[in-house]
C-alpha positions in Angstrom: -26.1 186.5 -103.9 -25.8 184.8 -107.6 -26.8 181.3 -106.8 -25.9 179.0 -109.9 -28.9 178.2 -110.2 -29.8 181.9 -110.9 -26.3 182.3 -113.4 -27.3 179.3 -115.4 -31.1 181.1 -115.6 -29.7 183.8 -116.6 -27.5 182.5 -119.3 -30.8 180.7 -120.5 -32.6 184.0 -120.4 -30.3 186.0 -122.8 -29.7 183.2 -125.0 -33.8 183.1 -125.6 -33.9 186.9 -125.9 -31.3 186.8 -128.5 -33.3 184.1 -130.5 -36.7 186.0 -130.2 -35.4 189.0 -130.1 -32.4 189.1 -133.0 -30.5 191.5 -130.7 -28.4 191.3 -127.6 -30.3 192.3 -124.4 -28.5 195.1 -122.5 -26.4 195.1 -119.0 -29.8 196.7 -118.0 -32.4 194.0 -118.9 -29.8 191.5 -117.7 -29.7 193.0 -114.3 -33.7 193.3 -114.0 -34.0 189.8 -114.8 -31.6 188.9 -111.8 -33.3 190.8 -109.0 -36.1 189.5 -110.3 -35.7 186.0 -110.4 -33.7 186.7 -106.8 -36.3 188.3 -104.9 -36.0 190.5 -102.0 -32.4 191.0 -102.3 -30.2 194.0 -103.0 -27.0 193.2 -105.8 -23.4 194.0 -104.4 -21.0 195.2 -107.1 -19.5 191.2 -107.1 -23.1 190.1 -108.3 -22.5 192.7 -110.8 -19.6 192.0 -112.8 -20.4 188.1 -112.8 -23.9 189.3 -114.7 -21.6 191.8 -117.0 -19.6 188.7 -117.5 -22.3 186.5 -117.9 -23.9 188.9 -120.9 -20.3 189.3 -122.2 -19.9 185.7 -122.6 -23.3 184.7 -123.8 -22.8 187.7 -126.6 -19.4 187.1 -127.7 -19.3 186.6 -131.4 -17.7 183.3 -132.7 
């Protein structure tokens, strides 16, 4: 389960990767970095779309 502690890492994460990086990070690396920083835990489909979401918010142009 997404804690929001983990969402709010997350967020963190891809906003970094964007400023080191000059690119968006991809659904991929998003969801890598979650089970990572989760642990021993397997992602249901609702953990899923909040990460899509997440990345979808963090990369929306302004």
């Amino acid at each position: 389960m997404l804690t929001t502690k983990v969402t709010y890492a997350l967020a963190d994460w891809i906003r970094d990767w964007q400023k080191y990086r000059n690119a968006d990070p991809s659904l991929d690396d998003c969801i890598k970095f979650a089970e990572w920083k989760i642990g021993n835990y397997k992602l249901k489909d609702s953990d899923l779309m909040l990460i899509e979401s997440i990345l979808l918010y963090e990369t929306e142009k302004s």
